[in-house]
MARMARRO-619033 format. One record per residue: y, x negated, z negated of N, C-alpha, C, O, CB in turn. Coordinates in pm, whole numbers, plus 50000, padded with zeros to 5 digits. Each point is the difference from the previous one (the first is absolute). Glycine has a CB too. Layout:
N
YXZYXZYXZYXZYXZ...
//
This chain:
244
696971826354940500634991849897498944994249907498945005649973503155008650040498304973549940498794996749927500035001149824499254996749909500414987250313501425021549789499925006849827500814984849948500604990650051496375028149906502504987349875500984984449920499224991650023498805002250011502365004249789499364982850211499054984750003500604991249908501194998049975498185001950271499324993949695500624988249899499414992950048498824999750034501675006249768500984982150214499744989350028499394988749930500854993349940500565016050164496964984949880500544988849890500374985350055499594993250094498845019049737502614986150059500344982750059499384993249903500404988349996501965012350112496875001949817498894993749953498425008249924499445011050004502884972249973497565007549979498215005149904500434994649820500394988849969497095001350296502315021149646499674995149892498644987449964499354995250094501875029449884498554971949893499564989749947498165011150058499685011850005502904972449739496855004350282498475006150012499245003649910499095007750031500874981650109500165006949739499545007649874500535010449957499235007849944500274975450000501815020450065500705011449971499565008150137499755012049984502374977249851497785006250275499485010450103498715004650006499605009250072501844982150040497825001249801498865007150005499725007049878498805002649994500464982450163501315018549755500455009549883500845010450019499715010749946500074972549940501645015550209500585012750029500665001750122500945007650025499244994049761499204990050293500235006450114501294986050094500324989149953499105043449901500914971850241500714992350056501615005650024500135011549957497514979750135503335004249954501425004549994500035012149995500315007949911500484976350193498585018050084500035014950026499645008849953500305011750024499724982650096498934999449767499465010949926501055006749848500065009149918497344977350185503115004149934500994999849831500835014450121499885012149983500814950449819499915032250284501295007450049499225013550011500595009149942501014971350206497355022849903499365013250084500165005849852500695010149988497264983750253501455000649641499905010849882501065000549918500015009149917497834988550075503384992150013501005000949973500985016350073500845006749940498524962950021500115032650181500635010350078499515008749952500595010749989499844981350190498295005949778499115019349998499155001950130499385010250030502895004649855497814973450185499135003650147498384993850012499554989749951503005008550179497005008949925499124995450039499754986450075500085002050121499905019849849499704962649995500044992450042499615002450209500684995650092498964994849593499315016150322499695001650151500935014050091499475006450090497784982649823504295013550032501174998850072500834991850012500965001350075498765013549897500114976649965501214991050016499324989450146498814996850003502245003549671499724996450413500064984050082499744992649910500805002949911500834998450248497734990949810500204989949911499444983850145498884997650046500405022849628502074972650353500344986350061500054990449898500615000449893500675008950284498004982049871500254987049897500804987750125499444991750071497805013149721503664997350200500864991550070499794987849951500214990650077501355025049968497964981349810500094987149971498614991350060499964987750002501625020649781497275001050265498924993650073499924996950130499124993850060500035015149797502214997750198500494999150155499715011050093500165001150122499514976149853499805031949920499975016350070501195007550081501174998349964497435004449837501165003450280501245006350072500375009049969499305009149955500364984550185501865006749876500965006049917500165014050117500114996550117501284978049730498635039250130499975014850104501534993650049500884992349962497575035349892501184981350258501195002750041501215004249919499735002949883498855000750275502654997549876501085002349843499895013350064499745009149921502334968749976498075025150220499955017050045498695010449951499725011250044501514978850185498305004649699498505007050017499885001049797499325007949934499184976650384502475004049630500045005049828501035010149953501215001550016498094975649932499605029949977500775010149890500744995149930501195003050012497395008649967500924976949900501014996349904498944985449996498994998450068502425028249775499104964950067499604984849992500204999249845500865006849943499984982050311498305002349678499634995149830499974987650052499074999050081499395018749767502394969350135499164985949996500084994149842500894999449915499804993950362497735002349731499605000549849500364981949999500264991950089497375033249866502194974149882500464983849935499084991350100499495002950109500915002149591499564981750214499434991550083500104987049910501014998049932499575014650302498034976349771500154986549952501034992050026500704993349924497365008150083501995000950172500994991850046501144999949951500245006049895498804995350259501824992349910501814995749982500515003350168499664994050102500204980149677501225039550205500734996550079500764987550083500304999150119499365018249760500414979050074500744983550007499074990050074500404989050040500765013549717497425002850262499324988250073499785007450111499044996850070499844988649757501955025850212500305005650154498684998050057500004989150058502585004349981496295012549970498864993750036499505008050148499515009349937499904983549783500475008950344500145004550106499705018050013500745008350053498734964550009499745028749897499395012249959501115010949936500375010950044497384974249914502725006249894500865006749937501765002450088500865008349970497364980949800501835000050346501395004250060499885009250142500865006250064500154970149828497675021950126499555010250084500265017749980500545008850067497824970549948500905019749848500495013149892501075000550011500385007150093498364992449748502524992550062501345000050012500895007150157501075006149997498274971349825500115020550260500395004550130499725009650025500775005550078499224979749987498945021849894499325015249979500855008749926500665010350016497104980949977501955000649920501235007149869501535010450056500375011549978498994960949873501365012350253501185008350007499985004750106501185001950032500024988249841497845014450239499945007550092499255014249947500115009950072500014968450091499025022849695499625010349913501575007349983500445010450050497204975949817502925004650050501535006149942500805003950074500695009249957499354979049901500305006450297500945006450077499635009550029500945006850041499854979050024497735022449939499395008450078500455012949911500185011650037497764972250077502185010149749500615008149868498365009649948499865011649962503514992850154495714985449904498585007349953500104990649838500414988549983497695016450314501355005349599500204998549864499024989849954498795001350015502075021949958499764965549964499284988349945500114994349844501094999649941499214995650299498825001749718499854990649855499504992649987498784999149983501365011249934501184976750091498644983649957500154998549854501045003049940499334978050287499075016549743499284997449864500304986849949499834992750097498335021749965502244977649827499794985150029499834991650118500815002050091498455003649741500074987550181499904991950149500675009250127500394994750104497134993149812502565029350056500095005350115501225003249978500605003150103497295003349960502784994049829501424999049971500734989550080500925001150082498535006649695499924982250180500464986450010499934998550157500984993450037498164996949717500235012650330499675001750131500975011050041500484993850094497034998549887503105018650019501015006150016501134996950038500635002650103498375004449790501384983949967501094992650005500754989050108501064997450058497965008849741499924990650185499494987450138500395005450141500804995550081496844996549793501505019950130500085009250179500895001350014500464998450113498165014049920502254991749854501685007150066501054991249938501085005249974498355022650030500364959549971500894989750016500114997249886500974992449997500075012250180498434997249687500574995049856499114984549972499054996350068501455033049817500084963550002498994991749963498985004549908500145011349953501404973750093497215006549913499674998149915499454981850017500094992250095499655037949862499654968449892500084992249925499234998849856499645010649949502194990850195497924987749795499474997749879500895006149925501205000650026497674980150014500485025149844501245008049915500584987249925499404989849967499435037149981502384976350036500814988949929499474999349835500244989149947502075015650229497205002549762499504997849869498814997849986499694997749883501705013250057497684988850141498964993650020498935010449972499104997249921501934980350031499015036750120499265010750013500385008249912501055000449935497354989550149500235020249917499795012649927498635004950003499275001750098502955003949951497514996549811498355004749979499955009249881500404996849888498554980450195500505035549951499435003549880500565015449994500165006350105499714967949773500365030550016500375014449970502104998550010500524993349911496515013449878503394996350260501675001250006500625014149973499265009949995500684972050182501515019249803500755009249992500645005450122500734990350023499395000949774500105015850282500635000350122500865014649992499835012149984498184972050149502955006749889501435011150014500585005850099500544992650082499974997049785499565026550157501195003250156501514995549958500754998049904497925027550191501204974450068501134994249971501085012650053499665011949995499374960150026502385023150034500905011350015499365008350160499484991550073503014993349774497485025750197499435005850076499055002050036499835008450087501344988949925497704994649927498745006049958499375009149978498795000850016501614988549951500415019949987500135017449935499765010950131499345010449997502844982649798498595000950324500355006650120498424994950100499315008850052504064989749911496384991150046499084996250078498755008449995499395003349899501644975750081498665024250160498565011550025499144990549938499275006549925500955008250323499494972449744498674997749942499924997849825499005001449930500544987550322501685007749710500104993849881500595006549903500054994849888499924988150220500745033849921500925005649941498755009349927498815001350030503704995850140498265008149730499245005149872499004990249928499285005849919500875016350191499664965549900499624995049960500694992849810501184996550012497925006050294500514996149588500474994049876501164991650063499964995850116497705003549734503534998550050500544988850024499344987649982500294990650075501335021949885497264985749924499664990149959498515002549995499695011249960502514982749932496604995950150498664997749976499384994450046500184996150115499885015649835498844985249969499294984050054499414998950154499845009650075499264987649669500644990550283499144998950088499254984850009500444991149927501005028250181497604978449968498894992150000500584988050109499915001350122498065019849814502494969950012500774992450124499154983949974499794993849895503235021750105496524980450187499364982549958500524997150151499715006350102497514992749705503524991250180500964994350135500554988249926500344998149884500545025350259499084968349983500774988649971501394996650153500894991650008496334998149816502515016850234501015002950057500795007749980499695006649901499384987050193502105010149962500845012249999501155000650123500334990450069499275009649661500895013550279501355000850119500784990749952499344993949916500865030050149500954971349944500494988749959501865006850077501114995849967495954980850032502685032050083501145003350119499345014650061498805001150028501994969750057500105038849928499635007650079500715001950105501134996250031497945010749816499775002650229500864996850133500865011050024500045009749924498244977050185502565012050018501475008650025499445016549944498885003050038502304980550231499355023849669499875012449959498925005849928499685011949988501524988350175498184987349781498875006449876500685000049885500824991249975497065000050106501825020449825500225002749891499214997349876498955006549994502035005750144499264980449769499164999749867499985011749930501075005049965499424973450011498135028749987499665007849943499405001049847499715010249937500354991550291499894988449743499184995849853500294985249954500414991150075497525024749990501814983049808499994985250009498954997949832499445008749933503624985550241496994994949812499544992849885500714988949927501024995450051497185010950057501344988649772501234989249931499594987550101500814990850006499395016749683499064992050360499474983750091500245004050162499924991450088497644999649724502725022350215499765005950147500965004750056499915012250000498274993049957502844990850099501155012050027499325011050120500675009950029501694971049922496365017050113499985007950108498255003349992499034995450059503414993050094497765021549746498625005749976499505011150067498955005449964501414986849846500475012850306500185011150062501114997550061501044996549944497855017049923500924988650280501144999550143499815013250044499055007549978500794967350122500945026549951500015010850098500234993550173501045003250058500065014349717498224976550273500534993150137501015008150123501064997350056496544990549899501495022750050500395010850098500025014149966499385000249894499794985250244501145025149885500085014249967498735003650019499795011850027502444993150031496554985149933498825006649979499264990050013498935002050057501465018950009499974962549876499214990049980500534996149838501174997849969498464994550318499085007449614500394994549893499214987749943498834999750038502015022449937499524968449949498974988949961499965003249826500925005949944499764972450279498295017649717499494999049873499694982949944498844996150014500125030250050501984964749879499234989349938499125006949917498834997350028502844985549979498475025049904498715000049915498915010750062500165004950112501324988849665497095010150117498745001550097499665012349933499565000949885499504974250186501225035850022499935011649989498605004249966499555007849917502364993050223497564992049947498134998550014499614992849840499815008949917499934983650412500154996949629499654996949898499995014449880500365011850006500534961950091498625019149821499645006749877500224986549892500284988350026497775032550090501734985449764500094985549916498694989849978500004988949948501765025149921496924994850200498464989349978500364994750097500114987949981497795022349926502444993850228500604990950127500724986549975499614988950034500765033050068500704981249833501034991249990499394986349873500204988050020501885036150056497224981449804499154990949942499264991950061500144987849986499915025149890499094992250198498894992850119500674991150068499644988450021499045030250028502734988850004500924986150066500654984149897500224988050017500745036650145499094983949754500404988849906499044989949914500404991649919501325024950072497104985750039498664994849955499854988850152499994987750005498725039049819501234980250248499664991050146501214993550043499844993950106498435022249987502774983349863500834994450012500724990349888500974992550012498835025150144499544984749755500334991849855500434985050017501114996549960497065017949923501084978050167500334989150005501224990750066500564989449974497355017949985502165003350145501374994750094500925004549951500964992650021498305006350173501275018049694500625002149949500364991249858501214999749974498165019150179499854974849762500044992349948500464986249998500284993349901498635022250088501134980850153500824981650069501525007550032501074994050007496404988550182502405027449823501465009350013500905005249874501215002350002497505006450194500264992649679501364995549878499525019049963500835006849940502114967650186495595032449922500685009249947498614999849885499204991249969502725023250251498204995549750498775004149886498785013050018500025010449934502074981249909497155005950235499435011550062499435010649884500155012150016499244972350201499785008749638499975004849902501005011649955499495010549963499484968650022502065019850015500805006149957500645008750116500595010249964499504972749852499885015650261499735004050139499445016349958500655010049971498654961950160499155025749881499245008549959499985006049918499185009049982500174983050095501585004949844500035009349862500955008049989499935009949927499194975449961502375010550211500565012350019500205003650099501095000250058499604998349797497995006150193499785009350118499755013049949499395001249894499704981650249501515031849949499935009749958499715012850102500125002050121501174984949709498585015450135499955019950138500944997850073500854991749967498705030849889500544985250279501094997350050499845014950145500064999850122500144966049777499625043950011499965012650064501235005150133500075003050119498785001149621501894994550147501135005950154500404989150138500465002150112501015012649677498024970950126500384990250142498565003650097499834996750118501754978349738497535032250061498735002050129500365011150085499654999750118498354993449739502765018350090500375012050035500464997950164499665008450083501034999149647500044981450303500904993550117499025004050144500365005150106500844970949723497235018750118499485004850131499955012550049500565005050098498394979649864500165020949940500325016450008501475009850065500065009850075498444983849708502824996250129500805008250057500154994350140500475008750073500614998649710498704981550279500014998250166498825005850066500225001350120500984977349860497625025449985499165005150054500965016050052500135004450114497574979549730502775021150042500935011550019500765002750059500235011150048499494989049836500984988250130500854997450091500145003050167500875005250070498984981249741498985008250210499154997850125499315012950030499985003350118499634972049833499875032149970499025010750020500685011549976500025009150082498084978749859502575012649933500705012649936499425009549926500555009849951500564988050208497094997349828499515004149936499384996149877500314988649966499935018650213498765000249727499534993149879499104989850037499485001950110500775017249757499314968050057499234993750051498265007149946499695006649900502544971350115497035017850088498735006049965499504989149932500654989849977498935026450206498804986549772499264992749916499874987050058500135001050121498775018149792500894969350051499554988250035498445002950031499455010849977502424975749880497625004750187498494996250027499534989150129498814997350019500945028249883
//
């Protein structure tokens, strides 16, 4: 078996990668693992995707791209995806990998109708949330680090909303009895999410928002990081060990 693998469907900004690291690196220390257990596939460079018989569990991390420009690579993934989920091996897309979820097992997505989400948010469970192995015991209410301009828009036959936000109704799915998606970024931190809003300033700005202010109420966002950890647990059943 080849253990967890994260998928990335993309690369952070190259200045921020050469300061803290790259996706996988966010996710590996987000888990508690040692980056050199994890698979780490970059599907988005046209790397090959394991066999679905041969994965433990699957992470597909955010991404620059847009679902929506179906780009060959990314529907390639998508097809992975729901032959991952029928197999009923345990998965978390993340943003883009959310959004890619949705897609595999028939939902839409789409430009968010309010014209995104950036920055530090509130995110709420919703009703049965409480019960769910990945999401239960978790606060009813606490922040998280959310930058998307897409979103689910439709889900598909028998996913459940697990969370939401005042701009998000689907901040958390549950797809399958052991596939879940995350719009917001478990991985981030709040210097992360600044850095995004600095390198992204300008296009957020022809977009009506205020990145300044943006940045200023950005905040901690401890228990939305907690998420990896508890799927690492999930998967293993054990404590996570040290990063390195």
């Amino acid at each position: 078996m080849t253990g967890l693998t994260v998928i990335e469907a993309g690369h952070t900004f190259s200045g921020l990668a050469r300061r803290r690291g790259d996706f996988a690196d966010w996710m590996a220390a987000g888990m508690g693992m040692s980056r050199s257990r994890l698979q780490v596939v970059a599907a988005c460079d046209g790397e090959m995707l394991p066999e679905v018989e041969e994965v433990t569990a699957a992470v597909v991390t955010g991404s620059h791209a847009m679902v929506t420009d179906q780009q060959k690579w990314s529907e390639h993934l998508a097809g992975w995806l729901a032959r991952v989920v029928a197999c009923d091996v345990p998965v978390l897309g993340i943003c883009y990998g959310h959004q890619l979820l949705a897609r595999a097992l028939g939902g839409t997505v789409g430009y968010h109708p309010a014209g995104g989400e950036f920055g530090t948010v509130e995110v709420r469970l919703l009703p049965g949330a409480g019960d769910d192995s990945l999401f239960g015991g978790l606060p009813a209410v606490f922040p998280a680090q959310v930058f998307h301009r897409q979103s689910v828009l439709r889900l598909p036959s028998g996913a459940r909303a697990l969370a939401a936000s005042s701009r998000e109704p689907h901040q958390a799915v549950r797809f399958a009895p052991r596939a879940w998606g995350v719009q917001f970024h478990p991985e981030f931190d709040d210097a992360i999410t600044a850095a995004y809003l600095v390198f992204d300033s300008e296009q957020l700005i022809r977009e009506g928002f205020d990145p300044a202010a943006l940045r200023a109420g950005l905040g901690q966002t401890p228990v939305a990081a907690t998420l990896l950890q508890r799927f690492r647990r999930l998967v293993y059943g054990d404590e996570p060990e040290s990063s390195g």
